[in-house]
Every structure is written in C-alpha cells, then in structure tokens.
C-alpha positions as CSV (number, residue, x, y, z in Angstrom):
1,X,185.3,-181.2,-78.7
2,X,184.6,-185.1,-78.8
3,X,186.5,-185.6,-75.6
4,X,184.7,-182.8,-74.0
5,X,181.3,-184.0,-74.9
6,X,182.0,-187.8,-74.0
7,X,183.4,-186.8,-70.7
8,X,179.5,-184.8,-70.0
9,X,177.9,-187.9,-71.4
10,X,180.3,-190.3,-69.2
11,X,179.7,-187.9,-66.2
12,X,175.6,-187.7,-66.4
13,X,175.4,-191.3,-66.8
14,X,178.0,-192.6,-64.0
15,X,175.2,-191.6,-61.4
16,X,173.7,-188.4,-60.0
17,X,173.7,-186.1,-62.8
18,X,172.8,-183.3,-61.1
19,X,176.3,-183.3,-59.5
20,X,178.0,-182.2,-62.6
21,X,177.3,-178.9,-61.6
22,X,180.2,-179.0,-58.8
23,X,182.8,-179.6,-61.5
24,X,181.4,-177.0,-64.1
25,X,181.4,-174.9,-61.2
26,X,185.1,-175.5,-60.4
27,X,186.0,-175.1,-64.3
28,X,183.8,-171.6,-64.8
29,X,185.8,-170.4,-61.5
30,X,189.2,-171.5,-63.0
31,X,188.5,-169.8,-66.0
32,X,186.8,-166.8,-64.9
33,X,189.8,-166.5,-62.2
34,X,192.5,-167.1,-64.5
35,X,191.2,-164.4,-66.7
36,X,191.5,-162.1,-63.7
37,X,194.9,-163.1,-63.0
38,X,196.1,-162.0,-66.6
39,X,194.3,-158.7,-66.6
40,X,195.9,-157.8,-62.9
41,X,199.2,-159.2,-64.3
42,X,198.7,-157.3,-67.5
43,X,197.8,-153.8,-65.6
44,X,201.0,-152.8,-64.0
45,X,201.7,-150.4,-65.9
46,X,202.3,-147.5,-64.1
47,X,202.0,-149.2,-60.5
48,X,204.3,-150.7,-57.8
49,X,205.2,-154.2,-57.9
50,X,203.9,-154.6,-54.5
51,X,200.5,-153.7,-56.3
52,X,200.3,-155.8,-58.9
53,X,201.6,-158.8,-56.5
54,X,199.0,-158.3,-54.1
55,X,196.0,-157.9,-56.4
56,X,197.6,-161.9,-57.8
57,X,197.9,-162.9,-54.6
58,X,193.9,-161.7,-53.8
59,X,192.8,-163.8,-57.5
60,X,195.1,-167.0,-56.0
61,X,193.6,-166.9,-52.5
62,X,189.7,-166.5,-54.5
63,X,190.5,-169.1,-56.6
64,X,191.6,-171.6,-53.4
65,X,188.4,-170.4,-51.7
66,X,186.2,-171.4,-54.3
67,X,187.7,-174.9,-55.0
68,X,189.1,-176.4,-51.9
69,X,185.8,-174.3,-49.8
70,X,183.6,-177.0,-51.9
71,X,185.9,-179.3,-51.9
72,X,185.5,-179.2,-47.5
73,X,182.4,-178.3,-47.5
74,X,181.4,-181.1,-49.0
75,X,184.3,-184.0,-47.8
76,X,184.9,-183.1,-44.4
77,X,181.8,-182.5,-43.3
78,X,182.2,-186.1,-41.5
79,X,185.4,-185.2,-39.7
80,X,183.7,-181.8,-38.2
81,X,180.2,-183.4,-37.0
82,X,179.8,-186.3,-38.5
83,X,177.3,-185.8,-41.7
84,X,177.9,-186.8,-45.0
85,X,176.1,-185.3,-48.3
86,X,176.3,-186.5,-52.0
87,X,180.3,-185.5,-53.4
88,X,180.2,-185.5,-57.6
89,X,182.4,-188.1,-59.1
90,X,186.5,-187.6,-58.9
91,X,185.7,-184.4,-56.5
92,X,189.3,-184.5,-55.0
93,X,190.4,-185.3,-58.4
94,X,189.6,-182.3,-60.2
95,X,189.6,-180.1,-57.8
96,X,193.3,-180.9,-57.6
97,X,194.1,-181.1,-61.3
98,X,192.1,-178.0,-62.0
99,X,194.2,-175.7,-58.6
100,X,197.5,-177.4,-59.8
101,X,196.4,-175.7,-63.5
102,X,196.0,-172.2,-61.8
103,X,199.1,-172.4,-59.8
104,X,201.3,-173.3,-62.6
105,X,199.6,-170.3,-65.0
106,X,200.1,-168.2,-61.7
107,X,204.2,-169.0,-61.2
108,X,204.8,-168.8,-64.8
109,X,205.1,-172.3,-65.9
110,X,202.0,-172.8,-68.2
111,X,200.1,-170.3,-70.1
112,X,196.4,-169.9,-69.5
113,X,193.7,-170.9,-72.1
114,X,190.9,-168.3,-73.5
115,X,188.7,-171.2,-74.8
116,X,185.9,-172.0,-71.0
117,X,185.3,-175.4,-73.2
118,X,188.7,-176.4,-72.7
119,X,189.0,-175.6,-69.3
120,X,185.6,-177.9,-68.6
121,X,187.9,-180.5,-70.4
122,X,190.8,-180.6,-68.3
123,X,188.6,-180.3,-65.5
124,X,186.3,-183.0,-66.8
125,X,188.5,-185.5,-68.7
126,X,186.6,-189.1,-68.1
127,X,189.2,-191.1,-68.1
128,X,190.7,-189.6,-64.9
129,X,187.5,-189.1,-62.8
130,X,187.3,-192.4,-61.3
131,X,190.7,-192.3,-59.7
132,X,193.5,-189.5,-61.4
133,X,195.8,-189.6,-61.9
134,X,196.8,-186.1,-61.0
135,X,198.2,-184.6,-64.5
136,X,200.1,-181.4,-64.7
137,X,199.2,-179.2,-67.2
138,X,202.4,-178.2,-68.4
139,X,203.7,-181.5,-69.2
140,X,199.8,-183.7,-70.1
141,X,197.1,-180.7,-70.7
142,X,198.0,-179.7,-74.2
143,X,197.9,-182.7,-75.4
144,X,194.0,-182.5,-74.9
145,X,194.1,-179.9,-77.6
146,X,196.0,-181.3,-80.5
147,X,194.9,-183.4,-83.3
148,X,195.6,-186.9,-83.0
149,X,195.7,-189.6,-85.7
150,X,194.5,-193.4,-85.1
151,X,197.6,-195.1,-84.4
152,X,198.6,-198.7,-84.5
153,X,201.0,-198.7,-81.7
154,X,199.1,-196.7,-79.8
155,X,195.7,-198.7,-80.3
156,X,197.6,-202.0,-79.4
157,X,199.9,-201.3,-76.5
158,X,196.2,-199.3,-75.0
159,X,194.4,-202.3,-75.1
160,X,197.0,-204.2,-73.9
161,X,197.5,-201.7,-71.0
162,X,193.9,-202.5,-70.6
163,X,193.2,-205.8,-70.5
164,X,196.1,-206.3,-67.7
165,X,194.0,-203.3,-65.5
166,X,191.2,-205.4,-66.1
167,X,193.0,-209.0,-65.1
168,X,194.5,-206.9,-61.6
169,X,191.3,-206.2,-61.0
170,X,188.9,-208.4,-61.6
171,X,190.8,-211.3,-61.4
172,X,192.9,-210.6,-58.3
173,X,191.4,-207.7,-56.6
174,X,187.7,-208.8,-56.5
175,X,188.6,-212.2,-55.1
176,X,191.0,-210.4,-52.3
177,X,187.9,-208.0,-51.5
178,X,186.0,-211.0,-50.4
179,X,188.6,-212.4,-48.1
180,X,189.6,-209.2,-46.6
181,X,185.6,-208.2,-46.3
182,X,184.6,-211.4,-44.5
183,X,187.8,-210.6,-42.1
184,X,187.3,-207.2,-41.4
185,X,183.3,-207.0,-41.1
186,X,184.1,-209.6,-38.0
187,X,187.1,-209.6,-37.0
188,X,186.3,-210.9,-33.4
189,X,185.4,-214.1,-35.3
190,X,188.6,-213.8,-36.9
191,X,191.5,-212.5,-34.4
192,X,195.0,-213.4,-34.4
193,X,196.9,-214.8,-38.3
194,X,193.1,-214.2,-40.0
195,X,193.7,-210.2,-39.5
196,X,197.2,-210.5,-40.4
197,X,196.2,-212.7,-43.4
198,X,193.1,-210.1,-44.2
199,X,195.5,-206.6,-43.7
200,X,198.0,-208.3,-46.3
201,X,195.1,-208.9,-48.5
202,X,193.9,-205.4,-48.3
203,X,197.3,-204.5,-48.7
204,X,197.3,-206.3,-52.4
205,X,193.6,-206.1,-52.9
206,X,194.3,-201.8,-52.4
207,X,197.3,-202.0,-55.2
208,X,195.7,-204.1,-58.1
209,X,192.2,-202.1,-57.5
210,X,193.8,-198.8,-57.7
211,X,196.8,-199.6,-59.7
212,X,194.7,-201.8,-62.1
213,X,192.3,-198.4,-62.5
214,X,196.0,-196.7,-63.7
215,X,196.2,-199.3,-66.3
216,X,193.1,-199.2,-67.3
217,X,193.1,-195.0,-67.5
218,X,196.4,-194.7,-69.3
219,X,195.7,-197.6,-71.7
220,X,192.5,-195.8,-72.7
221,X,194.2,-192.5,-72.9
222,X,196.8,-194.0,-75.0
223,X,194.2,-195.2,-77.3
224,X,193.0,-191.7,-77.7
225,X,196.5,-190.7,-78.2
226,X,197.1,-189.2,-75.0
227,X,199.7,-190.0,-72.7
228,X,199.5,-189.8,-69.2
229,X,201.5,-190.1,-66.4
230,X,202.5,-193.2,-64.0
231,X,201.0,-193.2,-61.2
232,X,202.5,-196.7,-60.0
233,X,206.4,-197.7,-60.2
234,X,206.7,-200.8,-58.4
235,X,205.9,-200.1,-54.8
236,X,206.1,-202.9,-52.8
237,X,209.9,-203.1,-53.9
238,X,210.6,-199.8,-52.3
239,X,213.4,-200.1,-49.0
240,X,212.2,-197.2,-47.0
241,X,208.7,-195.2,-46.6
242,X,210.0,-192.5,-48.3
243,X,210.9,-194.5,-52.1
244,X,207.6,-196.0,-51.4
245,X,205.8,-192.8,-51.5
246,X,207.9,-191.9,-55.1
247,X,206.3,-195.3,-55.8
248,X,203.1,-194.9,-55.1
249,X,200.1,-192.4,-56.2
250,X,203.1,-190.6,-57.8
251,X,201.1,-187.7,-59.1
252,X,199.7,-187.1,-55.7
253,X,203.0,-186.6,-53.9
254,X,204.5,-184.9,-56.7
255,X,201.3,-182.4,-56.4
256,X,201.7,-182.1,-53.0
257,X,205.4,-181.5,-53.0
258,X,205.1,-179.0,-55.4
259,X,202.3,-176.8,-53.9
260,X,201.9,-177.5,-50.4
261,X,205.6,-178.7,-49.1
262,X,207.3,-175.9,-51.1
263,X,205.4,-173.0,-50.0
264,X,205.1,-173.9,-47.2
265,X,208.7,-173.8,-46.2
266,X,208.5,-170.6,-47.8
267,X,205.8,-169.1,-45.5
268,X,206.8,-166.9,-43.1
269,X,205.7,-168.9,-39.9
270,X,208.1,-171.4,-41.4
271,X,211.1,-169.4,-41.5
272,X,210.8,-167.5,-37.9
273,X,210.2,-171.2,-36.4
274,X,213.4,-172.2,-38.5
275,X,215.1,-169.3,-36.8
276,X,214.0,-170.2,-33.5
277,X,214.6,-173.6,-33.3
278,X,218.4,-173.2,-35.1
279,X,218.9,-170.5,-32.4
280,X,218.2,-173.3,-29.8
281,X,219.5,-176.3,-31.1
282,X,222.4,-175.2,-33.6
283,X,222.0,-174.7,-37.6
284,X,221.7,-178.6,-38.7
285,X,219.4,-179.6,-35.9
286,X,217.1,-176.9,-36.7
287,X,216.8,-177.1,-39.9
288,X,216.0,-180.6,-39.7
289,X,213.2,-180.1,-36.8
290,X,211.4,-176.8,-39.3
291,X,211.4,-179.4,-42.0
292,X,209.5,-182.4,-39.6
293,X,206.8,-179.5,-38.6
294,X,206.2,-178.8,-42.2
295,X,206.1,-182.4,-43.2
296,X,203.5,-182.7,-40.6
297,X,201.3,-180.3,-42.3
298,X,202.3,-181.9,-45.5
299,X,201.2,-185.4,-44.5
300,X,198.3,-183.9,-42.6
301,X,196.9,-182.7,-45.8
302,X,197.6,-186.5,-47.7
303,X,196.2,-188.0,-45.0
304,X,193.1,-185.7,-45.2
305,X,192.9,-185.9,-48.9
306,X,191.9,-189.2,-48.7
307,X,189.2,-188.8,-47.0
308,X,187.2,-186.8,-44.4
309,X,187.7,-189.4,-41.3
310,X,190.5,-189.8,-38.7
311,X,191.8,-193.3,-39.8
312,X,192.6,-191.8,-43.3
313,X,194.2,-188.8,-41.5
314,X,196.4,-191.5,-39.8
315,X,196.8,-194.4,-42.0
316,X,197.3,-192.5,-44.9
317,X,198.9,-189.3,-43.6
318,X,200.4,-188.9,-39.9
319,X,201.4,-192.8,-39.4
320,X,203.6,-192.5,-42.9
321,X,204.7,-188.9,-41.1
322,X,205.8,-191.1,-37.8
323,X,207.7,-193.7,-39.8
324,X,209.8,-191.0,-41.8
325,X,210.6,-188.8,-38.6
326,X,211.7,-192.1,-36.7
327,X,213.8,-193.4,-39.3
328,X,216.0,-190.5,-39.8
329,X,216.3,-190.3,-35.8
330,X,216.8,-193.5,-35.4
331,X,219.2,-193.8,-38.4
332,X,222.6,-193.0,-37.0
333,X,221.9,-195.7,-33.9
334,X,220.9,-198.6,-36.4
335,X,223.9,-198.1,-38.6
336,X,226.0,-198.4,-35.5
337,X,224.6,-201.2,-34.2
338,X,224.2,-203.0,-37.3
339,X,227.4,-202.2,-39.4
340,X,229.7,-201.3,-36.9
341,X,228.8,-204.1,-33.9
342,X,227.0,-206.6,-35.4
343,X,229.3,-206.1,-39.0
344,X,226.0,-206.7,-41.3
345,X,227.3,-205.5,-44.8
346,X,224.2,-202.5,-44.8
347,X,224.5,-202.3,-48.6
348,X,224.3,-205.8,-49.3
349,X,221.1,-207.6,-51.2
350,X,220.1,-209.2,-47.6
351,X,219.7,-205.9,-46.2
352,X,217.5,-204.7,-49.1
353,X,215.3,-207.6,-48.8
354,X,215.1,-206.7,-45.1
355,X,213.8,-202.9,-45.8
356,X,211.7,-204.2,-48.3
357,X,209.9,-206.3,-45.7
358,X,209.8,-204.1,-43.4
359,X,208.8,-201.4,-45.0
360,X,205.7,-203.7,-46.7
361,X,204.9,-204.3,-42.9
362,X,204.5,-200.5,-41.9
363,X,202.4,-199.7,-45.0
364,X,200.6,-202.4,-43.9
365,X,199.5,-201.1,-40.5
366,X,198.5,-198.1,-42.3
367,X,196.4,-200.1,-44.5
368,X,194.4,-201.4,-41.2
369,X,193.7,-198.1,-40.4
370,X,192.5,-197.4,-43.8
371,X,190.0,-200.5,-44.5
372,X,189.1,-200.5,-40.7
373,X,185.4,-198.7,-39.6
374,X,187.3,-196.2,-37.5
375,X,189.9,-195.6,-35.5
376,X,189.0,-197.6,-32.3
377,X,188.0,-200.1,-34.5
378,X,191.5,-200.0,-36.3
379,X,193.3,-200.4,-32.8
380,X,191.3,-203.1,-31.3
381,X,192.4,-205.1,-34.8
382,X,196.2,-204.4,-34.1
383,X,195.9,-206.0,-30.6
384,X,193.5,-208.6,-31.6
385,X,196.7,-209.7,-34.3
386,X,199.2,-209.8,-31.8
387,X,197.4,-211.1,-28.9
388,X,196.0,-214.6,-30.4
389,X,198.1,-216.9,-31.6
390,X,196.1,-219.1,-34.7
391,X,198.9,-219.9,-36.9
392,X,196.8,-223.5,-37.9
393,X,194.4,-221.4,-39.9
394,X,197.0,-222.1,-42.7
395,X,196.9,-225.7,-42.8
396,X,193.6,-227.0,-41.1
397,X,191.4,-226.1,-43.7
398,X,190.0,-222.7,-41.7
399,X,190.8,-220.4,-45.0
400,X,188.2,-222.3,-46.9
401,X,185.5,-220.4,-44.3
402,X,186.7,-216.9,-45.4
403,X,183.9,-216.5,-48.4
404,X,186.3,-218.3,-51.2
405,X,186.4,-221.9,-52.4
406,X,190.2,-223.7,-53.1
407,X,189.8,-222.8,-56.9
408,X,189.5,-219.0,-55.7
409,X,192.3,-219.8,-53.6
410,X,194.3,-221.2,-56.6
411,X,194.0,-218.4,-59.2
412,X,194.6,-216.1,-56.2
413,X,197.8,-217.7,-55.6
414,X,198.7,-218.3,-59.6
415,X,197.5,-214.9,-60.2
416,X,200.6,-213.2,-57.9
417,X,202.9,-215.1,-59.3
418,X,202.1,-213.7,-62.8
419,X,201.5,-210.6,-60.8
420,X,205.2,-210.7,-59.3
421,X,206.7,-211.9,-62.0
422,X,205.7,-209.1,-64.2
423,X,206.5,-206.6,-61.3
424,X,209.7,-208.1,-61.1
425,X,210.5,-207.8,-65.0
426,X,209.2,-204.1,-64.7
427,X,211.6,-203.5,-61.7
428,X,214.6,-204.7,-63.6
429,X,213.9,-201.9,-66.6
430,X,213.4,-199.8,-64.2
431,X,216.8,-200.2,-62.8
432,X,217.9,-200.4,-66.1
433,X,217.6,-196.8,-67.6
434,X,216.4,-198.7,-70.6
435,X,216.0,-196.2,-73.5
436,X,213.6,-196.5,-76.3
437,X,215.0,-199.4,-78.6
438,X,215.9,-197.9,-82.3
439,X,213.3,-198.9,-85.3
440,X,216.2,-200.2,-87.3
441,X,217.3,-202.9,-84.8
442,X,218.0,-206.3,-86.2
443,X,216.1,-209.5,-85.8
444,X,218.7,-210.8,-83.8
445,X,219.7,-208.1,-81.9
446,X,215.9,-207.8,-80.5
447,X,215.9,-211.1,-79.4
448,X,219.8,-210.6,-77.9
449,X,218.4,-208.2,-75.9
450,X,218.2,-208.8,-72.1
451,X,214.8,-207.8,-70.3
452,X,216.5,-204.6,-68.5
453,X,217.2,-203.4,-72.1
454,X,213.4,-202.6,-72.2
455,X,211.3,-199.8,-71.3
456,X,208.5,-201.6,-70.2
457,X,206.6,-205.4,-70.2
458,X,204.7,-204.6,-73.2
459,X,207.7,-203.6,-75.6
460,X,209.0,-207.1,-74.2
461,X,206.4,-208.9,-75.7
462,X,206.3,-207.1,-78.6
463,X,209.6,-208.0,-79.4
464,X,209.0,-211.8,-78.3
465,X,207.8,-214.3,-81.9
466,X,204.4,-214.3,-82.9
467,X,203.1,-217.4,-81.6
468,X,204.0,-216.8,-78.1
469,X,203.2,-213.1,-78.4
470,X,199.7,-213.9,-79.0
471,X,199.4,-216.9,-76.4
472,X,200.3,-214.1,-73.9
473,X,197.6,-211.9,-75.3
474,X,194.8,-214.8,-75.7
475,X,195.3,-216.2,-71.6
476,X,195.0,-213.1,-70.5
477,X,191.8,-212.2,-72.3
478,X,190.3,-215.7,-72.1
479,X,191.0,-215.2,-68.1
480,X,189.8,-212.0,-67.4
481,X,186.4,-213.6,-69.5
482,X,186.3,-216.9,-68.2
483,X,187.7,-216.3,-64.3
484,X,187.1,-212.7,-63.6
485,X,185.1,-212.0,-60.6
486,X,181.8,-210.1,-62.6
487,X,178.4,-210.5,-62.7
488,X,175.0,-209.5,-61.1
489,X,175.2,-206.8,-58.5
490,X,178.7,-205.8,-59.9
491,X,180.1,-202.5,-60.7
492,X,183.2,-201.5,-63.2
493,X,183.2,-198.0,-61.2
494,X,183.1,-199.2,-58.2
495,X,186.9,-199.0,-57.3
496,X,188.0,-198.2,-53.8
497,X,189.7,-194.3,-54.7
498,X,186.6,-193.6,-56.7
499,X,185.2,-191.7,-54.3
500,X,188.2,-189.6,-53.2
C-alpha cells in the first residue's frame, strides 16, 4: 500500500495530474478484463472448447482495444495528420507492462490478482514510469506484494547503483546534450566531421541518459527490496545488430519477441505465406523469407513504439530490420571472400574488434534518424557528413565553438574512460558466468579472485580494502556534486525515453 500511494503522489506531482486518469483507466480495464477472462475460462462446463476459446479470445481482443486504442489515439496521432495532444507520464510504459500482465494470466503463465489496488500498482509502480524497464509479471510483479525488511546490502549496493545513474547522467550525458544540440539544431553551420562528431555524441549521450535512468530505477528498487530486470548489458561491445539488440532495452525486445514475433508466426496469414513462398523457392529459402516478413512487422512495431514519427519508425525500427536482412544475405559472400580468399582468421579478436566498429557505425546512423527533426532533415545530415571534408575541427580549436569550454571537454574525455573502463570490467563477468561468491570465502581468497570471478562492478568493490572502497564511493559522489551538469532551468525527469 506504501508503494501504491507514493507512486499516485509521484504521479500527480511529475506534471499534469489530470493525466493519471489514462493509467487508472488502463489498470480498471486490466482488472475488470482479467476478471472476465477467469469467469469465461471458469464456465466451460458443459460447452465446446471452441466456445470457451472464443469467448477468451473476444476478453484478449477487448482488452488490446482498450489499451493499445489509447495508447494510438493518443501517440500516433502525429504520424496520421500531424497533431499532438498531452500523453500521461510512461504511457508506452505501462501500457506495455500492464498487456504483457494480461497475456501471461491469458497463456497460463501467471495467475491473475482479485485485489484492483494492486493492479493500479503494477500499472503505476514510480520507479518505472520515467523510462521501464518493461517487467514481467511472472518473474518481477509479486515481488510488489511481499513484505520486505530494510536490508543492508540491499540499501548499499541501491545507492551505489544510484549515484553511478546519476554520474552517467549528469556528468556525461548533460555535457554530450550540449554538443550534440549545438550540432544538430544547425547543422548547415556544422557539416562534414562536426555531424559525425555530434551523431557519435548522441550515440553516447542516448546510452548514459537512458542507461543511467536503468541505474538509477533498479538501484532505487533495490532499496525498496525489489529487484528488477537489466535493461542494459554492455551494448556497444555487441559484433552484430542482432547481440546489440539482446544488449540493449532488453526488456523491450524480450516483450516484443514474446508477444508480437511469436504470434505472429503463428497467425494464419503467416503460415499460408510460408507455404507459398516454400512452394516457390524450396523449404529453407522459404522459411527464411516468412520469417524476414514477420520481422518487418516486428521491427515496424519497435520502430513505432518509440514514437509516433517516421524517423523513429526508421531509425529505431526498419533501418535495424535492413541491417539484419542484409547481413544474413550477405553472409555466405563475406565469409568467402574474407576467410577463404583473403584468409582473414573470421574468429580471431581482429575480426571482433571489426564487427564491433561496424556495428557501432550502423547504430549510429540510426541514431541520426532518431535525434534529427525529421526524416528529410535526417538525410540531408547523412550527405552533409560525407560530402565535406573538415577533419581540422579536431585540432584547430573549432570544438571549443560547440557550447563547451576545454574543462567540459576534459571531464567529457576522463569521464569515458571511467565509463569504458567499468564497461569493460562488466563485459569480462559477463563473459565469465561468474556465480554468486560464497559468504564463507576467505580473506585471501577474495582478494585472489580475478575480476571475471564477479557478478558485477559493485561486488568488485565490495570486496576491494576499506580505504580504497570508500575513495571510490567519495569521487564519485563529490563529482556528481561538484561537476555535474544541474542547476536553474534543469530537470531530473527530463530524460530522453521519458516521454515514450
């Protein structure tokens, strides 16, 4: 009930609060609609099958009226005819967390609740409003609903979690929005390496805004006692689209795998066009062209999650689609040309590095798309980068005109390294399989350890002595005081997925 009631308090006072109506809306229609479903499901006694699965079908397709209708009615309304109207707080957010709930109580996965309070909670949990992530009921909801004592560890490592969202964002991020602002808002002033320079910004600027939000979410969470899941894993490490998307808004992709990719291939439009098109270009062939029509529909729908505009639809959605489809087309040539002619060892650490750069270069292009005004806007960009040549800018002084002094440039700079350094520690556990270290563990055979051992940074640094332990802690509080980009006219909510 405390969680409930701060996340109405949190919600009234975040802006309009008239708008917390669309979310008690979507929470009174999961409930009511849920309480349908098990009273249809619960009434077969005596009736077909057929029945009883089409009166759950009728509650599922009333239930994804009511909340994706609002959710396009009042998102899209740009990409139809170009209006906008006030959208409550976390709109795609909820509505997403709240469907996800009904389809998993629908397919059997999750039981449904009786208690309409707490489904306003895990429609309304505060934490996740701004920018998700995404949970699943099954595996986060209940957690909502059980007592929870103050815990030490928990306390700690939250804050912690915390004050490094806090140091991504408003030490890095709010400096990179400057830069990339100043580029973007005139970029005929600022063709040629300044786009380039501005499109990686917003590329970095885009991960410690959003991702810092993650931290700052889950380390509150964790304070409550409530774990929640990663949305971030590393993904500017990733060698292909396709790991960068399990790396990136995890909880989004997983949500749309699960209930938009899967049924779909289930549907039956799906399977006559998988029919047809084995039937024309042989079982394999098929079967791989059915699955790039229903990741078009899948990527469709990312792109348009993001927002109600064409750029989003193609920066975020049909661009990624592109890169997929024309990588595992052009796979078969590349390996031939590249291992078997031009005998480069494909599985080698050179050819990583290579995939990682490359593939940090297409997600970069979609970010153009995604900062840019519009789509002619984004285009004209991409040609204005290629078709001056201003490499100077780098050494002449010119980056000192882009809104930031050389100190700003500086703690940009330091702050990567830190920033890289940490990713790369992270990356290593990752690879690692590190499992949970065991509370009896030595004194010496904690500081034996290597850093893959680890689960995360922050069990590192527990583990390290005291003194340095705490000199961590202290730098990255004094900096986040001291050089953190706050002050009049600034917002804590005003991160860049808040309003998606």
């Amino acid at each position: 009930m405390v969680l409930l009631i701060a996340s109405i308090i949190y919600y009234l006072l975040s802006g309009n609060g008239v708008l917390i109506l669309y979310p008690l809306f979507a929470s009174l229609a999961t409930w009511g609609l849920l309480k349908a479903l098990k009273k249809v499901s619960g009434s077969a006694d005596g009736k077909s099958d057929d029945t009883a699965a089409k009166k759950r079908r009728i509650v599922l397709l009333l239930e994804l009226a009511a909340l994706l209708g609002i959710l396009i009615a009042l998102k899209y309304t740009k990409l139809i005819h170009g209006g906008s109207i006030a959208t409550p707080l976390g709109l795609s957010f909820y509505t997403f967390i709240l469907l996800g709930y009904f389809i998993e109580v629908y397919n059997g996965l999750t039981d449904s609740n009786e208690s309409f309070f707490k489904t306003v909670l895990i429609g309304m949990y505060f934490p996740v409003m701004i920018s998700g992530p995404i949970f699943q009921i099954r595996e986060t909801g209940k957690q909502f609903f059980e007592r929870h004592r103050l815990d030490y560890k928990n306390i700690t490592f939250g804050a912690q979690r915390m004050l490094w969202g806090f140091f991504k964002e408003l030490v890095i991020s709010e400096r990179l929005a400057v830069v990339v602002n100043t580029i973007y808002n005139n970029d005929t002033a600022y063709p040629g390496a300044y786009i380039m320079l501005g499109t990686v910004g917003f590329a970095l600027q885009l991960y410690t805004n959003f991702s810092g939000c993650m931290d700052i979410v889950i380390g509150a969470s964790q304070c409550f006692g409530i774990i929640l899941p990663e949305n971030f894993t590393t993904p500017f490490f990733a060698r292909s689209i396709s790991e960068y998307w399990r790396r990136w808004h995890i909880t989004l992709g997983v949500w749309m795998r699960e209930n938009v990719f899967y049924p779909l291939l289930r549907t039956g439009m799906i399977t006559k066009l998988g029919k047809t098109l084995k039937g024309r270009f042989g079982k394999k062939k098929g079967k791989q062209y059915t699955t790039y029509v229903a990741m078009f529909i899948l990527w469709f729908s990312v792109g348009l999650w993001h927002g109600g505009e064409m750029k989003y639809v193609i920066g975020s959605g049909l661009l990624h689609w592109a890169y997929i489809v024309i990588g595992e087309i052009s796979l078969p040539f590349f390996t031939w040309l590249f291992a078997e002619k031009m005998h480069i060892n494909m599985k080698g650490k050179f050819a990583d590095c290579v995939r990682v750069v490359r593939t940090f270069i297409l997600v970069c292009i979609g970010d153009l798309f995604f900062r840019a005004d519009n789509v002619p806007h984004a285009l004209r960009m991409l040609k204005e980068s290629v078709t001056v040549f201003n490499p100077q800018i780098f050494v002449d002084g010119s980056l000192l005109n882009l809104g930031i002094d050389i100190v700003d440039w500086g703690i940009i700079l330091v702050s990567l390294v830190i920033l890289t350094c940490v990713s790369v520690m992270q990356y290593k556990m990752e690879n690692g399989k590190a499992v949970p270290k065991a509370d009896g563990d030595s004194k010496n055979e904690r500081t034996s350890k290597k850093v893959s051992d680890f689960c995360n940074v922050r069990e590192y640094i527990a583990e390290r002595p005291i003194v340095l332990r705490w000199f961590i802690y202290m730098a990255f509080l004094f900096m986040v005081i001291l050089i953190a980009e706050y002050g009049p006219g600034y917002s804590a909510a005003e991160f860049i997925y808040k309003d998606f």
